[in-house]
N, C-alpha and C positions, 0 to 999 in steps of 0.2 A: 565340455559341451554345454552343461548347463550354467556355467560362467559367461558364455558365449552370447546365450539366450536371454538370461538378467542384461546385460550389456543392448542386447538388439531391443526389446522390451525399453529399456531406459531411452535410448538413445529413438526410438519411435513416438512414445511418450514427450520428449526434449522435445522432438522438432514439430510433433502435433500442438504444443503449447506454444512455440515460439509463432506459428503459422496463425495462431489465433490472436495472439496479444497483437501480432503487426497490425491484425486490421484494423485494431482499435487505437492503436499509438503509434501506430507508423512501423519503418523497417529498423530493425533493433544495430545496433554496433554489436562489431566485434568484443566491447569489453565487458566483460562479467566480471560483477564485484565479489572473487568469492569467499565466503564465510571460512574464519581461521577454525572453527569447532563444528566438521558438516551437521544438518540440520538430522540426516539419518540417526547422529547418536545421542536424540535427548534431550531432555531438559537438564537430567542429572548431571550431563557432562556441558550444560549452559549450547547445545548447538544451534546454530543459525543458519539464516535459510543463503543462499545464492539470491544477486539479484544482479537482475538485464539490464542494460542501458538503453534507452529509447533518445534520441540525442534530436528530433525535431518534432518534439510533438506540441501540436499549437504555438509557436513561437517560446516554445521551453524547453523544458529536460522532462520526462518520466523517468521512473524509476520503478522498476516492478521486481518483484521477489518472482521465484521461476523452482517450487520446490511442493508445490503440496496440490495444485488443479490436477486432478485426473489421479489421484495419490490416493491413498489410504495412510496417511500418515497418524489417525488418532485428532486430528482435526477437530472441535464440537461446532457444528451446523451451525449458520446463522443466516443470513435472505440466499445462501449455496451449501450446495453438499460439499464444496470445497473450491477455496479458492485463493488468489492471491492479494497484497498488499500495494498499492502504488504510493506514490509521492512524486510531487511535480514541482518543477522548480523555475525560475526564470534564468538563471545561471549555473552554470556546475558547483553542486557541493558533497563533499563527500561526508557531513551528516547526514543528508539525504538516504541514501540504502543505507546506511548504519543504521538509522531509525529503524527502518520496515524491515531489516534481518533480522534485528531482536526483537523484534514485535511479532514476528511468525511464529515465535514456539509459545508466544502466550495464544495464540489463537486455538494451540489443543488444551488449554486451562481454562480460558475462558470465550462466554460468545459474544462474537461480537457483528455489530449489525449495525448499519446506517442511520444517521440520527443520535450515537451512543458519542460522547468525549471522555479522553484520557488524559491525567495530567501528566504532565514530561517534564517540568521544573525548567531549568534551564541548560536541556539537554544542546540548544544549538549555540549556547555558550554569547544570548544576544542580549538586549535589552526589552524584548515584548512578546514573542513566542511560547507560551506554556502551557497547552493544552493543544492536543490534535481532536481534531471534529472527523467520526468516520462518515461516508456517505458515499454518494453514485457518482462517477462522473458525468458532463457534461450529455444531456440527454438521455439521462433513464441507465439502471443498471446493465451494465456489461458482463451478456454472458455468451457460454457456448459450453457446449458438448465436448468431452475426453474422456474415453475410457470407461463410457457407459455412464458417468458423470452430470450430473448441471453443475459448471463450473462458473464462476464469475472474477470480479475484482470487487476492492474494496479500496476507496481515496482515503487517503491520509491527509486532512489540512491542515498546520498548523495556526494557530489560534490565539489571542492576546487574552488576559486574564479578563478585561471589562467583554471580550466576545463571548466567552466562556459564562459569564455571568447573563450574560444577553440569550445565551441558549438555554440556561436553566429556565429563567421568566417568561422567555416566547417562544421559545421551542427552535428546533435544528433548522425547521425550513425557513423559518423568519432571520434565521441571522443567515442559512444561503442567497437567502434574498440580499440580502445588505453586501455580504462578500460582492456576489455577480455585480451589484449593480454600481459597486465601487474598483471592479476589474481587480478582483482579488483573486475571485476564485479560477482556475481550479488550483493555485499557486502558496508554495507553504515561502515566505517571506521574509526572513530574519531580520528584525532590527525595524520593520516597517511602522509605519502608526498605526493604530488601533483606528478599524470602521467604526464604533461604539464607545461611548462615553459613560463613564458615571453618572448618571443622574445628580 
């Protein structure tokens, strides 16, 4: 019985998260990317989160992780008491959720918060991508309620080393300026030019 009740609980929790992300990215596909180490057991044992596929959002792909809103995972607070990861694409890649599954268990080590960049070397194996810029999406953070919760998202954008440098000297919103107004954002883009140049 109380197998039964973990399961209803779980499975209540799933579908109040999926109901909410749809409104913001649209209606999810059937395909979940899911993690070979679940995200339940750990850092120790390297686990990762699950993540949804959003297959038309803005003329792209989303990619959202679907394992810690509404959760008590051990999570540390950052602009939500808990929330998830996205990554947006203009075509299917499946670096895309590899990134934001393994970036979810650093979310309980460290905080992270809109405005902050990570470097990633050359995790999507391209010529100009190496740093993710986290921030809101397209009009103001995305949130809502689970589970007694203020849950949200958090974008993932990838980032060219001169943008990355551009964010240090003018700050996060001056280089989202530059992304949007070069039709970059909300889009992580392998291989692309750099908006930003070296001086």
């Amino acid at each position: 019985m109380k197998s039964e009740n973990t399961h209803d609980n779980w499975e209540a929790t799933w579908n109040s998260r999926m109901a909410a992300l749809s409104e913001f990215f649209g209606p999810s596909a059937d395909k979940v990317f899911h993690a070979t180490i679940p995200f339940h057991l750990g850092s120790d044992l390297g686990g990762q989160a699950d993540v949804v596929f959003f297959p038309s959002y803005i003329g792209g792909f989303a990619y959202v992780t679907s394992e810690m809103s509404g959760e008590d995972v051990g999570q540390i607070e950052g602009d939500f008491s808990s929330y998830e990861l996205a990554i947006c694409t203009r075509s299917e890649n499946q670096k895309a959720p590899d990134i934001i599954s393994r970036l979810a268990r650093y979310t309980c080590d460290a905080r992270l918060i809109a405005g902050e960049s990570m470097d990633i070397g050359d995790f999507f194996g391209d010529d100009s991508i190496r740093a993710l810029l986290f921030c809101h999406p397209e009009g103001g953070p995305i949130s809502f309620e689970l589970n007694q919760r203020k849950c949200g998202v958090l974008l993932c954008i990838g980032i060219t080393k001169y943008e990355l440098e551009m964010k240090i000297k003018k700050g996060s919103d001056a280089l989202i300026s530059l992304l949007k107004k070069n039709g970059v954002f909300p889009f992580t883009e392998p291989n692309r030019q750099s908006v930003y140049s070296k001086p």
